[in-house]
C-alpha positions in Angstrom: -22.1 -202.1 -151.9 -25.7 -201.9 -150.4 -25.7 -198.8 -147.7 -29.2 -198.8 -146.0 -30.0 -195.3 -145.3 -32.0 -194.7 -141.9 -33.9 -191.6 -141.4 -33.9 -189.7 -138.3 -37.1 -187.4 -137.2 -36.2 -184.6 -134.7 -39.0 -183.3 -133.5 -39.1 -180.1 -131.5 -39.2 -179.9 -127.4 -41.7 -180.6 -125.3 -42.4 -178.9 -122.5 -40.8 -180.5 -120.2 -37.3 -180.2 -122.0 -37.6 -176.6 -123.2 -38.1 -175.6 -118.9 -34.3 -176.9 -118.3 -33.0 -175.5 -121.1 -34.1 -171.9 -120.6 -33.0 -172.5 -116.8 -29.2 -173.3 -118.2 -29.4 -170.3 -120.8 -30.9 -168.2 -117.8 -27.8 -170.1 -115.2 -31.0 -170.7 -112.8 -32.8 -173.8 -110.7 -35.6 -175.3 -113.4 -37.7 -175.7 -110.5 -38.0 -171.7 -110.1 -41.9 -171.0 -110.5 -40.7 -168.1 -112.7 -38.3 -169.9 -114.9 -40.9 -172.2 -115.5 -43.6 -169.1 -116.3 -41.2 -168.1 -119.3 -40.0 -171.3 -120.2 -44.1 -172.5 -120.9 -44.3 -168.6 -122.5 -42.2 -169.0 -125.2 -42.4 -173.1 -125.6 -46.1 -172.0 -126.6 -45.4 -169.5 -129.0 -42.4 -171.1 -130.5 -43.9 -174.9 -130.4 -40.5 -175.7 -129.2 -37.9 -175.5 -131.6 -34.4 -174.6 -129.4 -33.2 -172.1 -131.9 -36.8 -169.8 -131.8 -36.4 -170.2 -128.2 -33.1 -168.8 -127.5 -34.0 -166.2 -130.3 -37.0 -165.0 -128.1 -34.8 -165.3 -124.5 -31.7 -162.9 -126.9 -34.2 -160.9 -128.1 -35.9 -160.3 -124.6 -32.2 -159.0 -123.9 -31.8 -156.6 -126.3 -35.2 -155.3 -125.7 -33.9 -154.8 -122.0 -37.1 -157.3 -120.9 -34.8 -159.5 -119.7 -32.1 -158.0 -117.6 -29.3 -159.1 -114.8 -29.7 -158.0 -111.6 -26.3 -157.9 -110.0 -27.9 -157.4 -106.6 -29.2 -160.8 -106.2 -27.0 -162.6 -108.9 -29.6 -163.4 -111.6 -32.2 -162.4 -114.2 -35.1 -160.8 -113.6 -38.0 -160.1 -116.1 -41.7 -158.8 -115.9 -43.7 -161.7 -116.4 -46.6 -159.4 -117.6 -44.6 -157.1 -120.0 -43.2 -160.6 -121.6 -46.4 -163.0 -121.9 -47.6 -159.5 -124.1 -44.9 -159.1 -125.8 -44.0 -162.7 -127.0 -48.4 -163.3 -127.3 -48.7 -160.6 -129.9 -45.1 -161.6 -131.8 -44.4 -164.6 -133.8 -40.4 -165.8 -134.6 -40.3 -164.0 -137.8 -41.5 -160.6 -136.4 -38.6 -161.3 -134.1 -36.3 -161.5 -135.8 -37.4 -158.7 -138.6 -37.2 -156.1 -135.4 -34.1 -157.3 -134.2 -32.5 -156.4 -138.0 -34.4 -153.3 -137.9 -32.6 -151.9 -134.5 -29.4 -152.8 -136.8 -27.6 -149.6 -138.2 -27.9 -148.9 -142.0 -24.5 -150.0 -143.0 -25.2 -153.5 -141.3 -28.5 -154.4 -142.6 -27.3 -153.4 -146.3 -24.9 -156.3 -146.0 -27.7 -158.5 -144.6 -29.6 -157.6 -147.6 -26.4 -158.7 -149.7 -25.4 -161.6 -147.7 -29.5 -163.4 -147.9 -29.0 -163.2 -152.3 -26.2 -165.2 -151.9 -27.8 -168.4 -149.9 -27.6 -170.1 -146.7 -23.8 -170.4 -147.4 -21.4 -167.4 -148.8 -17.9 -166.6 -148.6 -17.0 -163.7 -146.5 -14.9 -162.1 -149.9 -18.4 -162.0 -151.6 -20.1 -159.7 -149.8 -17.6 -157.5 -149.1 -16.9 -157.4 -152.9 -21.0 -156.3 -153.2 -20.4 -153.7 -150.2 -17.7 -152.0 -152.5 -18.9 -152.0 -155.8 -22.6 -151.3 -154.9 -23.9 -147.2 -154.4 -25.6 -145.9 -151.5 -28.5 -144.7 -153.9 -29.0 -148.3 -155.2 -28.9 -149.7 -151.7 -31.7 -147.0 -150.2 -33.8 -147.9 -153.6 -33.9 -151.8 -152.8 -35.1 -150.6 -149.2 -38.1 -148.6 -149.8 -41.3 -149.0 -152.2 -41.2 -145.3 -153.6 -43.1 -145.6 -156.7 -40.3 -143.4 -158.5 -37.8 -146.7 -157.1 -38.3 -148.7 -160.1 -37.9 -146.7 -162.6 -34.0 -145.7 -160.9 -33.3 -149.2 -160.5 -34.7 -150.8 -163.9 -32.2 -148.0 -165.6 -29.0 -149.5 -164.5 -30.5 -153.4 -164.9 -30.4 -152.4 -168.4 -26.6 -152.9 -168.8 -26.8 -155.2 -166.0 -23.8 -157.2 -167.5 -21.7 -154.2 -167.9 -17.9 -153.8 -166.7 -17.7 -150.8 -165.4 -17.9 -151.1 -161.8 -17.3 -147.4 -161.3 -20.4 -145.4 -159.9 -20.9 -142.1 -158.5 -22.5 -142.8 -155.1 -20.3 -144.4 -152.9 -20.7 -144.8 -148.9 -18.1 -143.4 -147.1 -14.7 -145.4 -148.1 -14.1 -148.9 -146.2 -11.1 -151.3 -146.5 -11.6 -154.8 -147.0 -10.6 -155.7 -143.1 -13.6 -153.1 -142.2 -16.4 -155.1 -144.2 -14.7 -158.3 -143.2 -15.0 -157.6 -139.3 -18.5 -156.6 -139.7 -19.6 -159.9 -141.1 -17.8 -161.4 -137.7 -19.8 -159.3 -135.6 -22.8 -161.1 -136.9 -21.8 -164.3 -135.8 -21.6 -162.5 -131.7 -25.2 -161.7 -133.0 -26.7 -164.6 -133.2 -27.0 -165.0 -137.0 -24.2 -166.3 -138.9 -22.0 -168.6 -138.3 -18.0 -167.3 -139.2 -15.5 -170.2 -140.0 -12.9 -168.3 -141.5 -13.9 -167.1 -144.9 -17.1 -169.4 -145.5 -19.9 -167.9 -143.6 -23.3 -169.4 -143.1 -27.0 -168.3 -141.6 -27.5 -169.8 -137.8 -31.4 -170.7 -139.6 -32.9 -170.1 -142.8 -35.2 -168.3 -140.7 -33.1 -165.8 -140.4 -31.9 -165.7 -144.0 -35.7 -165.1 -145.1 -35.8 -162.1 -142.5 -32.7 -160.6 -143.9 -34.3 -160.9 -147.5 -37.3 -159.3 -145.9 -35.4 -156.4 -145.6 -35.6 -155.5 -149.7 -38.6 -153.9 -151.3 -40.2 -157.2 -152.7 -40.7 -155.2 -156.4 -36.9 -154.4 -156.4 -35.5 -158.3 -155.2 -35.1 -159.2 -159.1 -33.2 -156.4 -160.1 -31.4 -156.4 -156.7 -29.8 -159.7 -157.4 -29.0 -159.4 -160.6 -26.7 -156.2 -159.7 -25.1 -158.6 -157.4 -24.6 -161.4 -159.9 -22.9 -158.4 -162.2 -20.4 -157.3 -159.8 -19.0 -160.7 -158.6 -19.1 -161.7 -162.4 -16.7 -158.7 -163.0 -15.0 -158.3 -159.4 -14.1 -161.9 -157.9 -10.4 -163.2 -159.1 -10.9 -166.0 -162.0 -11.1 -168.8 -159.0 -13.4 -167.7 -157.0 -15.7 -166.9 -159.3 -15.4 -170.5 -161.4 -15.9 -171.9 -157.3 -19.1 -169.8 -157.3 -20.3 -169.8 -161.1 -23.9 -171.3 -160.0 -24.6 -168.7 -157.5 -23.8 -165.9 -159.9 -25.2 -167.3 -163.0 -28.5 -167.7 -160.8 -28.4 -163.7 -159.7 -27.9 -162.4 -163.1 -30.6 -165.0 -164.0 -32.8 -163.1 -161.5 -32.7 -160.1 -163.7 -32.9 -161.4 -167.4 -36.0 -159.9 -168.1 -34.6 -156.3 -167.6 -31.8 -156.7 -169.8 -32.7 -155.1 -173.5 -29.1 -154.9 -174.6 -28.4 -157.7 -177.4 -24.4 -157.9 -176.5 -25.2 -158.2 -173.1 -28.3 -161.1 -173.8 -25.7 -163.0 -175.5 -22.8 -162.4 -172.5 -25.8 -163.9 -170.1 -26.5 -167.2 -172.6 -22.8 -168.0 -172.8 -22.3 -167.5 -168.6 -25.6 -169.9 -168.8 -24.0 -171.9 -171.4 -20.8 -172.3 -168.9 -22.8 -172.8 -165.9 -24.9 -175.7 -167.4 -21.6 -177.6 -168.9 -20.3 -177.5 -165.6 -23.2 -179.2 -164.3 -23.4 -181.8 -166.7 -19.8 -182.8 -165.8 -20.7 -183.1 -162.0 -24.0 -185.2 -163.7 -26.4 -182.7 -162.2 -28.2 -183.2 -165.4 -31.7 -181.4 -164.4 -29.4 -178.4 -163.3 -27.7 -178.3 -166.7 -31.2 -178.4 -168.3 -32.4 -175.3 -166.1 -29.0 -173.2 -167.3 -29.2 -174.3 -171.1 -33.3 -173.1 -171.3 -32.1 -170.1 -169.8 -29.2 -169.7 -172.0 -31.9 -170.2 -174.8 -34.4 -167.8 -172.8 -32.1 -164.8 -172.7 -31.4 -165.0 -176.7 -35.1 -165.0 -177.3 -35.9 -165.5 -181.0 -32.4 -165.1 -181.9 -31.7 -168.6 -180.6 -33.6 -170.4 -183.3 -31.4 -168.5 -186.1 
C-alpha cells in the first residue's frame, strides 16, 4: 500500500497572533495599548513560540510583576520593570529561576525525573526519591572539588544490590512522592496522565538537568540506572530496560569491579536482543559495542 507522507511546518507567531493570545491568557480587549506593549515585549524576546510566551506571562506571576487588581477587575503590570526584566532574560534563564525558587525536595526530583527522558512513569521517580541519600543528592548539586571524589566512591559498585544507605531524607510514603510529581503538572511543567508523566517542552527538561553539577551527570545517572535495575517489579523494569541500560551505560567508565563489568555487558547483552527483535538494528548495535566496551580486553578471551 503506497501512504504519501506530507510534512507540516509550524512556524512560530507573528505578531499579530501572539497580541490576542496574551489578551485571552490576560481575559483582556487585544486592542488595550498596554496588552499590546507586553504582547510585542515578549513576542520579541521569545520570537513567538506560544509555550515561551505563556512561560514569560507565568513567570511574570510568580515574580509578582504581573498581578490582579481586584479593584478594577484585571491585570496590571509595570511596563518599565517588565521590558527590563524580560530584555536582560532569555527562556532558558526563565525557566532555570523559576526551578530555583522550587524547595530542595522538589528540584531533587526534577533532577531525577530530566535522566529519565521527555517521558517517565510516575513509579520511577519515586522509586529514585527512596533509594537515593540526601548526601548523594546535595553532591550532584554543587561543584565542590571534594564532590567527586564522594560520588566516584559509590559509582564503583554501581551495580550493587544493596539499596540500603545511611543518609536518608526525612521518611516519605509512596502517595507523598506521587502527589509531588502532580503538583508539577499545576506548575506548568509536566504533564500527569495517570502514571505516565511527560515534560510540557524539552525546554524545560534541559533546565531541570541544568540543575546537576555538569562533572557529577555521569555518575548521577548511573546511580539511577542501579536503583531501578534493583528496585522496579520484573515488569516494569523489562517495559523500561532501554532507559536503564542507558543510565548505567552513563557510568561504565567508573565501574572497576570485574563481577559488576560483566553484570553491565549481560543487561547490554539483554537490552540489544530486545532491540533486534523490535528490528531496531542500529540500537542493538549501540548495546552489543557496549556490552563488549564494559568487558574491555576480557571480551576477546
Amino acid at each position: 500500500m503506497n501512504v504519501t507522507i506530507t510534512k507540516i511546518k509550524i512556524d512560530n507567531l507573528s505578531v499579530n497572533y501572539a497580541i490576542p493570545l496574551v489578551a485571552e491568557a490576560l481575559g483582556m480587549d487585544d486592542d488595550d495599548s498596554k496588552v499590546k506593549s507586553l504582547a510585542e515585549t515578549i513576542h520579541r524576546k521569545t520570537g513567538g513560540n506560544p509555550f515561551f510566551m505563556l512561560m514569560f506571562l507565568r513567570s511574570l506571576c510568580d515574580e509578582k510583576l504581573l498581578q490582579y487588581n481586584f479593584g478594577v477587575m484585571k491585570w496590571t503590570w509595570d511596563d518599565c520593570v517588565v521590558n527590563s526584566k524580560i530584555v536582560t532574560e532569555n527562556v532558558a534563564s526563565v525557566l532555570v529561576n523559576k526551578m530555583n525558587r522550587l524547595q530542595e525536595e522538589t528540584k531533587r526530583m526534577l533532577m531525577v525525573a530530566s535522566c529519565l527522558g521527555s517521558h517517565f512513569r510516575k513509579s520511577s521517580v519515586v522509586e529514585v526519591m527512596k533509594n537515593i541519600s540526601q548526601a548523594e543528592m546535595r553532591v550532584s548539586m554543587t561543584s565542590v572539588s571534594s564532590a567527586a571524589t564522594t560520588i566516584r566512591s559509590s559509582s564503583t559498585s554501581l551495580l550493587s544490590s544493596d539499596l540500603t544507605l545511611t543518609d536518608h531524607s526525612t521518611y516519605r510514603d509512596d502517595s507523598s512522592y506521587a502527589s509531588s510529581v502532580e503538583e508539577f503538572e499545576g506548575e506548568g511543567l509536566f504533564e500527569v496522565d495517570d502514571e505516565e508523566c511527560r515534560f510540557m517542552h524539552d525546554e524545560i527538561q534541559s533546565a531541570a538537568f541544568e540543575l546537576i553539577c555538569p562533572e557529577q551527570r555521569d555518575s548521577f545517572r548511573g546511580r539511577i540506572g542501579s536503583i531501578l535495575l534493583r528496585s522496579l517489579p520484573p515488569e516494569e523494569l523489562e517495559a523500561s530496560l532501554f532507559e536503564v541500560v542507558s543510565l548505567l551505560n552513563c557510568a561504565a567508565s567508573n565501574i572497576t569491579d570485574d563481577e559488576e563489568r560483566d553484570e553491565l555487558a549481560r543487561m547490554n547483552l539483554r537490552a540489544g536482543i530486545k532491540a533486534s527483535e523490535n528490528a531496531a538494528f542500529d540500537t542493538a548495535k549501540v548495546y552489543f559495542k557496549a556490552g563488549r566496551d564494559a568487558l574491555g580486553p576480557r571480551g576477546w578471551e
